[in-house]
C-alpha positions in Angstrom: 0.0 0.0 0.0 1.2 3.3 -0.4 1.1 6.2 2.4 -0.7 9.5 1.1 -1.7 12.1 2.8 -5.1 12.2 5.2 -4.8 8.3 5.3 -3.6 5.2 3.3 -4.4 4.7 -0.7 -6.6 1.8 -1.7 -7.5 0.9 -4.8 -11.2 0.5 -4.2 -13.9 0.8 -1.6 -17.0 0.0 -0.9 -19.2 1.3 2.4 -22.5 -0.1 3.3 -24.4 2.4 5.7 -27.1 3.2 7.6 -27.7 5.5 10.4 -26.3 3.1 13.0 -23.3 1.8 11.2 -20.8 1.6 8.3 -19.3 -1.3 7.2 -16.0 0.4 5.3 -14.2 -2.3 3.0 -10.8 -1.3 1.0 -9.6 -3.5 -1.2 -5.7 -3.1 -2.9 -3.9 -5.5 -4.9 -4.9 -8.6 -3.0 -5.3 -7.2 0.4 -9.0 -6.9 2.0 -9.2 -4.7 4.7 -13.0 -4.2 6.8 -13.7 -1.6 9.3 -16.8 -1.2 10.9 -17.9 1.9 12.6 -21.0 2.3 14.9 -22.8 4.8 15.2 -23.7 8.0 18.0 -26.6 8.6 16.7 -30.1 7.9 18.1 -32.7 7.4 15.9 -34.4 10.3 14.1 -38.2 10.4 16.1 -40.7 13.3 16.0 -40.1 15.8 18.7 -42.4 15.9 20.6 -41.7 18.8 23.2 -42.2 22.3 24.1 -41.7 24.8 20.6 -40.8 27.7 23.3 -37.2 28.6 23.1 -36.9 27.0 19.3 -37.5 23.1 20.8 -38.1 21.0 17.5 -35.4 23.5 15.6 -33.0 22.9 18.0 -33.9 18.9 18.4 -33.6 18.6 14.5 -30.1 21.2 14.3 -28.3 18.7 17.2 -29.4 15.4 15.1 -28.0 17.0 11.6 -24.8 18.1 13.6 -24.8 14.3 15.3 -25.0 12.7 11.3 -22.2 15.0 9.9 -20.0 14.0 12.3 -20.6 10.3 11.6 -20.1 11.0 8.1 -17.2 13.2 8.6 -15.4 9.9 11.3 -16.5 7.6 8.0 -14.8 9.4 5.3 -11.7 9.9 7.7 -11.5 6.1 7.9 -11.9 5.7 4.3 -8.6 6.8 3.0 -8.0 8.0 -0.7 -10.1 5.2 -2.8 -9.9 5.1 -6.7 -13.5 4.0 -6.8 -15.7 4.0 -4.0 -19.0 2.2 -3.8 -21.4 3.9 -2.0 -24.4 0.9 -0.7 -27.2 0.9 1.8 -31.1 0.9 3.4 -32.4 4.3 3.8 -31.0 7.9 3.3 -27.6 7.8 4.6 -26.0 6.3 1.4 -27.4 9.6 -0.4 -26.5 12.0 2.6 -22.9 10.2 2.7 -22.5 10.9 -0.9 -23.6 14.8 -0.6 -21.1 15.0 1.8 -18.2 13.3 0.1 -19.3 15.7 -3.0 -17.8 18.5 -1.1 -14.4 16.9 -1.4 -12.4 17.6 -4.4 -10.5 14.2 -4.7 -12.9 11.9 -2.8 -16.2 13.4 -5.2 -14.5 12.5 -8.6 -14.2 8.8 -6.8 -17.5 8.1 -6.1 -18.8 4.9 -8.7 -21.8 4.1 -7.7 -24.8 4.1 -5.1 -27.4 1.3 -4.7 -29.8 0.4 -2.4 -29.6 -2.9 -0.2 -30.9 -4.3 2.6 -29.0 -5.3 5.9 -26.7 -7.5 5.0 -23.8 -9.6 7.3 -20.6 -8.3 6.8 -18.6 -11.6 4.5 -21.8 -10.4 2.3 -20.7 -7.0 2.0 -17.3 -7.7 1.6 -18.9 -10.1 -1.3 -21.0 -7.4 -3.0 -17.7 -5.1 -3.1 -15.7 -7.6 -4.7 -18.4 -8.7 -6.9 -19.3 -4.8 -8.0 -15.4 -4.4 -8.6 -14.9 -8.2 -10.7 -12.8 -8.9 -8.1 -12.9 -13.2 -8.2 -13.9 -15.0 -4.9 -11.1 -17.3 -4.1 -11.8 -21.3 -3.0 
């Protein structure tokens, strides 16, 4: 692997994500690296309390604030990627690409994003390598 700047360069990446976790997999040359990161933030419910003293804007400004700095700890773990797959339930494959899109290098990188149900991590690390034509071995 070689050293860069802001992390460690891998070829290619894929990161399945939801709201409660990323599952971050780098793969270069032969090496297959998988990080998994968990999540701060508590789910996303209806407020529900007082709207003196800006209550629901508040609520909804700390959650936003909670999920960038998710995405910001999951892009610092991701390195500089050639390719990066982008996979996922929900919003937060979307969000996590808006916010990579404010990076020069790391926006041109992004491949693809596709929806996907939970899945256990060897099936993640499976989807990656399938995505990249990356054979499984025996």
């Amino acid at each position: 692997m070689i050293a860069r700047k802001g992390g460690v360069m891998s070829d290619q990446a894929g990161i399945w994500i939801d709201h409660e976790k990323a599952v971050i997999v780098t793969i270069s040359g032969e090496d297959v690296s998988l990080k998994t990161l968990v999540s701060d933030v508590g789910p996303h419910t209806h407020y529900a309390g007082s709207q003196e003293g800006g209550g629901e804007k508040k609520y909804e400004e700390r959650h936003s604030q909670s999920l960038d700095r998710y995405y910001d700890d999951v892009i610092s773990r991701l390195g500089e990627p050639e390719a990066v797959l982008l996979f996922g339930p929900g919003e937060a494959k979307l969000e996590l690409k808006h916010r990579l899109g404010r990076s020069h290098v790391l926006s041109k990188t992004i491949v693809a994003v596709e929806g996907a149900d939970k899945l256990t991590d060897p099936q993640i690390v499976a989807k990656v390598k399938e995505h990249y034509g990356i054979a499984r071995r025996a």
